[in-house]
N, C-alpha and C positions, 0 to 999 in steps of 0.2 A: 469543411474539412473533407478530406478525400476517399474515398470507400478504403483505399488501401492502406490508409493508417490503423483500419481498426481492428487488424490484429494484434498489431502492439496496445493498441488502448486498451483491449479485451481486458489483456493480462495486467498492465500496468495503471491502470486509472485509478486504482487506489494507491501502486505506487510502493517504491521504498521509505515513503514519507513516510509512514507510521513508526516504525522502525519493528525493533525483536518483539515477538509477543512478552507476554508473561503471564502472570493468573487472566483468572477470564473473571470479567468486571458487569457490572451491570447493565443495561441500555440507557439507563441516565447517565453514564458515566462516559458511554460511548457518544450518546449528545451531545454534551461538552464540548468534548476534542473534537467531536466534526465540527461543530460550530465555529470552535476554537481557529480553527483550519480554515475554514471559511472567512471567517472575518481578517485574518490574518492577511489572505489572499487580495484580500478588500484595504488592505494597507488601514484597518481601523484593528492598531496594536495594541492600544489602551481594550477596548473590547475581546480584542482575542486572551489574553491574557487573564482577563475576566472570567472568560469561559474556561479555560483552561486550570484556573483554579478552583471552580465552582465543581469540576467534575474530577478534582482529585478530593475535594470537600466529601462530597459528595460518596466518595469512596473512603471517609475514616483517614483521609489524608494520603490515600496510596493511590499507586500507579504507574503507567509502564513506561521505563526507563528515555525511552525517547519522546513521548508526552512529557514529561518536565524539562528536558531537553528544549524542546519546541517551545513550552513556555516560557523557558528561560530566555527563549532568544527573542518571545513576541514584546517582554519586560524591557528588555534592551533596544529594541528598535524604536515601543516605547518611550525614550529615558528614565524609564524609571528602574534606575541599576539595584537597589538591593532586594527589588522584590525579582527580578532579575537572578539575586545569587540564592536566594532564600529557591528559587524552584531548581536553579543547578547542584546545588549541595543536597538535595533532594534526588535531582538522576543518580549522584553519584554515590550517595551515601546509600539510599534506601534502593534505586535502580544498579547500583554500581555499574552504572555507565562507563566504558571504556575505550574511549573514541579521542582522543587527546588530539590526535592528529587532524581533525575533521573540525577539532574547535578552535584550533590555533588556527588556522585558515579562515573560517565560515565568517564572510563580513559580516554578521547579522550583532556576532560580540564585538562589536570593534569597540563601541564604547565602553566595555567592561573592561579594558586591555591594562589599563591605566590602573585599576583598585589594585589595590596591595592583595585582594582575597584571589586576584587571578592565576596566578603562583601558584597559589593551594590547590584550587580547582585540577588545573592541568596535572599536577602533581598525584592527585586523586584519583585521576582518571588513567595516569599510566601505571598504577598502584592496580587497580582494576582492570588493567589490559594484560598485563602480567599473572595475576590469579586467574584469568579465563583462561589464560594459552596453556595453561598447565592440563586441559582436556579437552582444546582444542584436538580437530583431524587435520592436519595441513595436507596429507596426500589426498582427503576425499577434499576439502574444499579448494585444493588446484583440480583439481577434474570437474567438481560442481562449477567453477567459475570457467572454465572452456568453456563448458556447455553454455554455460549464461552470455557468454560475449558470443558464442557463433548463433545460436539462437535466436538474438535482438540485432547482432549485423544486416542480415538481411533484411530485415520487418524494418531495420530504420532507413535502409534506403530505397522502400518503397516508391513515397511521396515522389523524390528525385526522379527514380525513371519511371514512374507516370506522367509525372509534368513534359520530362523531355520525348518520352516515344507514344506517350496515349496509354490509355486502361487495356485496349485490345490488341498492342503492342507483339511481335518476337519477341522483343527484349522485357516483358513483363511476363508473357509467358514462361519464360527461360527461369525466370529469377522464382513464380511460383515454382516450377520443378526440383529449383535448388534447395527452396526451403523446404518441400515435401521430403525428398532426401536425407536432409538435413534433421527434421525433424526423426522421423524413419530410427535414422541412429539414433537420434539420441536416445527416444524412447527403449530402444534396445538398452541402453546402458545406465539410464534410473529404473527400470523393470530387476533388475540384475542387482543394482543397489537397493532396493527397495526389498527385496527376496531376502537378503542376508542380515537386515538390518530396521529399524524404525525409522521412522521420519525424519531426519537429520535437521537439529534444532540450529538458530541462530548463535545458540551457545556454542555450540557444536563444531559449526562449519562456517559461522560470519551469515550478517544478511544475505547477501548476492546469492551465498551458494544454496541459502536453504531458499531463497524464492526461485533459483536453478528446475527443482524440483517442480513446484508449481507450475510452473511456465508450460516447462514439459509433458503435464501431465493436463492442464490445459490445451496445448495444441495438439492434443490425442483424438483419436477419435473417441466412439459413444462408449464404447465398451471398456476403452479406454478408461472411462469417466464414471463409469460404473463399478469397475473392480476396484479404482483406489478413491471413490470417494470417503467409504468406513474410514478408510486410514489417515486420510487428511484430516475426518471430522475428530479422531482418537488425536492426533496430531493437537489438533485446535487446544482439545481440553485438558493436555495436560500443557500449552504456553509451544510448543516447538512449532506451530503456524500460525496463520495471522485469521482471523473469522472474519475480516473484509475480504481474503483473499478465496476462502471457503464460499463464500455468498456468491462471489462469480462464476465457480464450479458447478453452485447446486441450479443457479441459472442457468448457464448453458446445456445439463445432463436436462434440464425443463424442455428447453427450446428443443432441443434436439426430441424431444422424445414431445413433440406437438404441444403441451401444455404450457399455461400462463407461466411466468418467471415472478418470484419472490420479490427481487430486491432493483430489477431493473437496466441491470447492468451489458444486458444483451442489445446488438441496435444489428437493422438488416439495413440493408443497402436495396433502393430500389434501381430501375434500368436507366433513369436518370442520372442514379449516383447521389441521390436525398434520401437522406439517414432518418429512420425512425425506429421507434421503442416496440422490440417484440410484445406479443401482448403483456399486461403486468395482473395479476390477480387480485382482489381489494387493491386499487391502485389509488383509493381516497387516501390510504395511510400506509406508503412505499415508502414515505420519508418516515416514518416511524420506523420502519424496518431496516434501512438504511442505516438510519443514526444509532440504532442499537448494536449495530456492528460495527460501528467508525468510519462507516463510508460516509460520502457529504450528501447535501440537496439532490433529487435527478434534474433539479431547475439548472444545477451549478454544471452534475455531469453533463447534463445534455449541450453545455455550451461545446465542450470539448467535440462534439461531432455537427456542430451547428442546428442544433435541433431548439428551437425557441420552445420551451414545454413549460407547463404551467399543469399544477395540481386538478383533476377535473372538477374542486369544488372550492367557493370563494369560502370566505372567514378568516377568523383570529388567526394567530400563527400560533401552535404550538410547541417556538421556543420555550425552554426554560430559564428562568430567572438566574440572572450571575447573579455571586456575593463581589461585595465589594470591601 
């Protein structure tokens, strides 16, 4: 992969896949779902689904609205439709999941399209999209959502004019200046938001806008990274951020400020343009620390930057056992 993807990967490699937070859950429970995630990935849907249920088991039956979501859909790809409806009436009922639109599309339900239960579902869920807009922000999350489309505009056409003009390029030059700029403002205008206001939850302002924020305060400088980490981690605990998203934060304020990083999620680029993992500290059990936050393997992340990585010590795995 290319050095200059991994700005957006910084931010995004845990992704909008998790979805909205909610209570903060255990690290067996974050297990799970990574696993879940992983296996998923692995197109072993019977497995995923496994895990997926074992860490809302695991939780006294509970969990976060887009985790049964996710399950629902690895049940369906699966065929196994009603354990399928049994994890979606679970987003909807217990998560009140509110995304109708996102499931009427998503080929992952296509087999579930056909049950008489699917009616209800969608029906449930625009039930649910309707109770949240009533405290929705729609004016901060059109301005959270600017920020997040000019933000990721240029980070995603990295790749492209590297490949066409080279890494040492005018025209790459040109485009870092844009994003520094870019950045520039923005940060002026969630500083400002952030001043008058708490952490704008997905409740709040929709996913996109509330990881607007993050992104922003990610591609900050150190000081940056220091004044709103409290607020991100106060964020965490009460559900309005995500603590895989937090993990990359407290990384990078490591890296930058010389010491080992926690969970991994930092990679430097050498003068060749081969990616490797800032130091990691107790790095025998990163994947513990990872999966306790919902993040996946760094075997799995590191494929993302072409880094073949492997734990520095052989044995057992310490997956945990699905129910079945």
């Amino acid at each position: 992969m290319k050095g200059a993807s991994l700005f957006l990967l910084f931010c995004l490699a845990a992704g909008l896949a998790a979805g909205q937070p909610g209570a903060t859950y255990s690290p067996r429970y974050y297990s799970f779902i990574s696993r879940g995630r992983e296996l998923r990935t692995a197109k072993d849907y019977i497995g995923s689904g496994r895990m997926f249920d074992s860490g809302f088991q695991s939780a006294g039956w509970q969990g976060r609205p887009r985790d049964f979501y996710d399950a629902g859909c690895s049940w369906a790809l699966a065929g196994v439709v009603d354990q399928a409806y049994i994890d979606l009436y679970r987003a909807v009922r217990q998560g009140k999941y509110a995304h109708p639109e996102e499931a009427e599309k998503d080929s992952d339900l296509v087999a579930l399209r056909a049950d008489k239960r699917w009616p209800d579902i969608i029906g449930r869920m625009r039930v649910n999209k309707m109770a949240a807009s009533r405290k929705f922000d729609v004016a901060l999350r059109d301005t959270l959502d600017r920020i997040f489309t000019l933000d990721q505009s240029s980070r995603l056409a990295m790749d492209s004019i590297e490949n066409r003009y080279g890494r040492s390029s005018r025209q790459m030059d040109s485009l870092y200046r844009a994003m520094s700029r870019r950045d520039s403002a923005d940060q002026v205008r969630v500083r400002e938001i952030l001043s008058r206001r708490s952490w704008p939850s997905p409740d709040e302002v929709g996913e996109r806008a509330s990881m607007a924020v993050f992104l922003v305060i990610q591609h900050g400088d150190s000081l940056t990274h220091v004044t709103y980490l409290p607020m991100m981690q106060e964020a965490v605990q009460r559900g309005a951020a995500r603590a895989e998203d937090l993990a990359l934060l407290e990384d990078r304020l490591l890296t930058e400020q010389h010491k080992p990083q926690i969970y991994g999620s930092q990679v430097r680029i050498d003068s060749t343009g081969k990616a490797a993992f800032f130091p990691i500290t107790d790095e025998i059990h990163v994947d513990q620390r990872r999966a306790s936050v919902g993040l996946e393997s760094l075997e799995s992340y590191g494929r993302y930057f072409g880094i073949d990585y492997h734990l520095p010590r052989a044995g057992g795995s310490a997956e945990p056992a699905p129910v079945h």
